[in-house]
N, C-alpha and C positions, 0 to 999 in steps of 0.2 A: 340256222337261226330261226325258221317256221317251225321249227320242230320243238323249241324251248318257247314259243312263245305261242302254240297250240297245248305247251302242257300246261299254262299260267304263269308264264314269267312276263315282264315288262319288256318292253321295246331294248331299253337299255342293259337290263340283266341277262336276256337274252344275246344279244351283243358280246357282252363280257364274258359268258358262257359258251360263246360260237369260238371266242379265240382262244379260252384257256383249252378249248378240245382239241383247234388246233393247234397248238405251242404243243401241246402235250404229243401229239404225233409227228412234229419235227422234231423234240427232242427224242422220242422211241427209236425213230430214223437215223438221228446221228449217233446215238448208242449203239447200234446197228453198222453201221457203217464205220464208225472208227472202232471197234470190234476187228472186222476185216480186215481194216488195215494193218493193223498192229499184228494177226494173225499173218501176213503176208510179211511185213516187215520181219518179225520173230525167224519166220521159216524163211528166208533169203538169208541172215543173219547163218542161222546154224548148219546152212548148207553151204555157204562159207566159211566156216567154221569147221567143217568134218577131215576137212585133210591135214589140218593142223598138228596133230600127234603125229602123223606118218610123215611128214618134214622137216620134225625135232628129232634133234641128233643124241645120240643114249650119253651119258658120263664115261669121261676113262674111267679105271679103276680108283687112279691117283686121285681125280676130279671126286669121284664118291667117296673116298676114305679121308679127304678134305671136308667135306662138306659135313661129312658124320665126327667130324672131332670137334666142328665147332658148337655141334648141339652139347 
């Protein structure tokens, strides 16, 4: 706030100026931060996810020549 009010701002302007700098660096931070986690979340998700084809079981023949008559 000494620093906006050593360039010519008012006691007050200065004030509104000291928080919109701060707000603006807690929002950087939580951009930041929930980034992360979503990044964490994603990769738990598809490393869960990677043994799922090697557990599914293939079609009989029957099973597949079913499924092709009804397209």
């Amino acid at each position: 706030m000494q620093n906006f009010i050593a360039m010519g701002a008012s006691q007050a302007e200065a004030s509104h100026r000291a928080l919109a700098q701060i707000s603006g660096q807690v929002d950087l931070q939580s951009n930041v931060l929930s980034f992360a986690s979503s990044f964490w979340v994603l990769g738990f998700l598809i490393l869960f996810l990677i043994p799922l084809p090697f557990m599914m079981r293939r079609p009989s023949p029957e099973e597949a020549r079913e499924t092709a008559a009804m397209h």
